[in-house]
N, C-alpha and C positions, 0 to 999 in steps of 0.2 A: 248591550254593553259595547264600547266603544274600544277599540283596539287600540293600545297604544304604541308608535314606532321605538325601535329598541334604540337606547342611545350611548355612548362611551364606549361602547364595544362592539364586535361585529358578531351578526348574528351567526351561530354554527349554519352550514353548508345542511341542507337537508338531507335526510338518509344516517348520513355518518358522525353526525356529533363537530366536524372537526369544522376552526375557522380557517378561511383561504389561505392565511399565512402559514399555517400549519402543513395544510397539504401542499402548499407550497416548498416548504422547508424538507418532509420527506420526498419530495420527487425530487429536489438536488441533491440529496443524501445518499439518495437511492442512484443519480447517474453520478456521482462521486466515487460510489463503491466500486460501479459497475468498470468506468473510465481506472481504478486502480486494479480490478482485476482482470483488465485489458494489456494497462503497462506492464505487471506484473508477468504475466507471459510471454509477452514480447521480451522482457529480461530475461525470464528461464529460457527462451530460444539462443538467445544475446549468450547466456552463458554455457549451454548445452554445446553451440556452436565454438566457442571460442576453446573450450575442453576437445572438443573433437579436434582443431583442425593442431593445437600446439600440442598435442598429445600423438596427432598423425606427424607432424612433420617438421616437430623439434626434440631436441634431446633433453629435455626440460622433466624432472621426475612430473610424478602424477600426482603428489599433492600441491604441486606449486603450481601446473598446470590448470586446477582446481581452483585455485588462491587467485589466480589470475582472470579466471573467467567469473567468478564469484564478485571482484572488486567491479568489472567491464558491467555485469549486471545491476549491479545497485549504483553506480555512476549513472546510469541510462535510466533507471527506475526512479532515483530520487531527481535526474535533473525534469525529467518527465511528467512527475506529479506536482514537482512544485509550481508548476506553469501550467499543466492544464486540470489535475485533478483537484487543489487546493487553491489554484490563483495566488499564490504568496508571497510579498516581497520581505519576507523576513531575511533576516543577514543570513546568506547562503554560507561563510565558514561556519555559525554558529549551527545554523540546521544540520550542518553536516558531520558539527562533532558529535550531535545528539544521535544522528542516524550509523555515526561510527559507535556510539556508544554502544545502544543494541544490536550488531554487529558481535559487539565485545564480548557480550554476553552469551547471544542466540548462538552462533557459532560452536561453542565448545557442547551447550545444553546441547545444542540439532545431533551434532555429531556422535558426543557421549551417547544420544537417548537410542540414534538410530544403531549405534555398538550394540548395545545393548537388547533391544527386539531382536536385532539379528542372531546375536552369538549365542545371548542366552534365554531366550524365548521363539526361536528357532521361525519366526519372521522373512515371511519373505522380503530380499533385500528391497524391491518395488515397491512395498506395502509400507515399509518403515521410511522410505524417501516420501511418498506421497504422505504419510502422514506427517512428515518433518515439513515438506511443501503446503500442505494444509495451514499448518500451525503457524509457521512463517507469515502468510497471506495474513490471516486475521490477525495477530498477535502485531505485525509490520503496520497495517492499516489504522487499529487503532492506536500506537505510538504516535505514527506520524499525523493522524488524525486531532488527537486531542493534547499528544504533547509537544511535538516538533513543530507544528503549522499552527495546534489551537487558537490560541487569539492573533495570527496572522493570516489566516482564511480568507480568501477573496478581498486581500492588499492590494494586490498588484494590478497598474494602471495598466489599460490599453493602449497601446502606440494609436490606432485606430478606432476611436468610437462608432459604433455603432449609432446612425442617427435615425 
């Protein structure tokens, strides 16, 4: 019996079932994430830092101190991913209302949930920031992932092609 070549479509990748495009699509997926939970902590330093130094050597209360390093971090984190994590040249006000929006939201949620472990679940304060940090990371990723950036995904041109 005579073998016949597969045509219209590509054959799956042996082993794994999957077509190249596929595996292709989870490996930028996969350094998508990895490249946002890179920027992503270069923010929390961005604003760990910026809490310590106006908290050491201004008279500025502590939640506005807060309020201030909070805004320096997602400045630095959304201009960060829009250019290297998602390549997007979506309208940078509009992305920005969207990523102030859940701002809008995350915020009071973060804060109330972490009151709340703490005061009255008796939480250590670490445990309820790290999970507010957790929650943030995923929750952030996939906003800006599928709603902020979704169908503006790897827009934006290269000053510089690669030849």
């Amino acid at each position: 019996m005579e073998e016949k070549p597969i045509t219209g479509a590509r054959a799956p990748e042996e082993g794994n079932g999957q077509t190249p495009e596929k595996n292709t699509n989870k490996k930028k997926e996969l350094l998508r994430a990895v490249k946002f939970v890179l920027f992503s902590a270069s923010a929390g330093l961005i604003q760990a830092g910026s809490i310590f130094l106006l908290e050491s050597f201004t008279p500025l209360p502590s939640w506005l101190c807060y309020l201030v390093g909070l805004v320096l971090s997602v400045l630095w984190n959304f201009t960060l991913n829009r250019k290297f994590t998602f390549k997007s040249a979506a309208n940078v006000p509009i992305a920005m209302l969207k990523v102030a929006a859940y701002y809008a939201v995350f915020t009071p949620l973060s804060t109330y949930g972490v009151k709340l472990l703490t005061e009255n679940c008796g939480w250590p304060p670490f445990f309820a920031d790290a999970l507010a940090m957790v929650t943030n990371l995923v929750t952030e990723f996939l906003y800006q992932r599928f709603f902020v950036f979704g169908k503006s995904i790897d827009t934006a041109e290269k000053k510089y092609p690669v030849q």
